[in-house]
N, C-alpha and C positions, 0 to 999 in steps of 0.2 A: 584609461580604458573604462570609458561607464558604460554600465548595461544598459540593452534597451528594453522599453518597458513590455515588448512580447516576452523578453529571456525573465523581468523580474517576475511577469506575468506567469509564467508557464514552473517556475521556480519556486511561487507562493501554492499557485493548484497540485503541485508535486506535494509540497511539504504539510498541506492540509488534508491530503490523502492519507499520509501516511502520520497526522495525528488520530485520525478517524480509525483507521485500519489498526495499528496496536492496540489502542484499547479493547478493539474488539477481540482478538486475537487471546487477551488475557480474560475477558467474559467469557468466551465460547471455551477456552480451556478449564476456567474454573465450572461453569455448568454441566460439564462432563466428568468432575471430579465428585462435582456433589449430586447426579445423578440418584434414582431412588431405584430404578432398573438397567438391564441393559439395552432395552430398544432403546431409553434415553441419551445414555451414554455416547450411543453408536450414533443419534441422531445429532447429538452437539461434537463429538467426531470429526463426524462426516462433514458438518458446516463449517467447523473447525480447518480440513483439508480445504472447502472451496474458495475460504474466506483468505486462506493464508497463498492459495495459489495466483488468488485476483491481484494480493501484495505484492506478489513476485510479480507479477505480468505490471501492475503499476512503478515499480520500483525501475528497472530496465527499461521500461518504454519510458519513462520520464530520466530517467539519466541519458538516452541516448536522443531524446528530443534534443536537452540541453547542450550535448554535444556538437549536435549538427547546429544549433545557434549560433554555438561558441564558432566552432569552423568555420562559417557563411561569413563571421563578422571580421573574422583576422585577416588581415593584409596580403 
């Protein structure tokens, strides 16, 4: 069973999202830790929530891409 290079494709774009998106996840958390007010605070937050919902929205859409790869290719 070797993959094809759309699943190894779509498998590398999945896993580079989600080096790019933790790290930010751990900036926007500490930027809100070291805040000097609270509009700051709220404002790294609040991007904190957008940033971490895009993850989830990538995480699920790319495991269920790979899914339906995997399915189409099995016998």
């Amino acid at each position: 069973m070797s993959k094809t290079g759309i699943e190894k494709s779509a498998k590398l774009f999945w896993l580079v999202g989600c080096c790019i998106w933790v790290p930010m996840i751990l900036v926007l958390w500490w930027h809100g830790y070291e805040a000097q007010t609270a509009a700051q605070a709220s404002l790294s937050i609040t991007r904190l929530g957008v940033v971490s919902g895009i993850g989830v929205i990538w995480s699920v859409v790319g495991a269920a891409w790979l899914a339906k790869l995997r399915k189409t290719r099995s016998p």
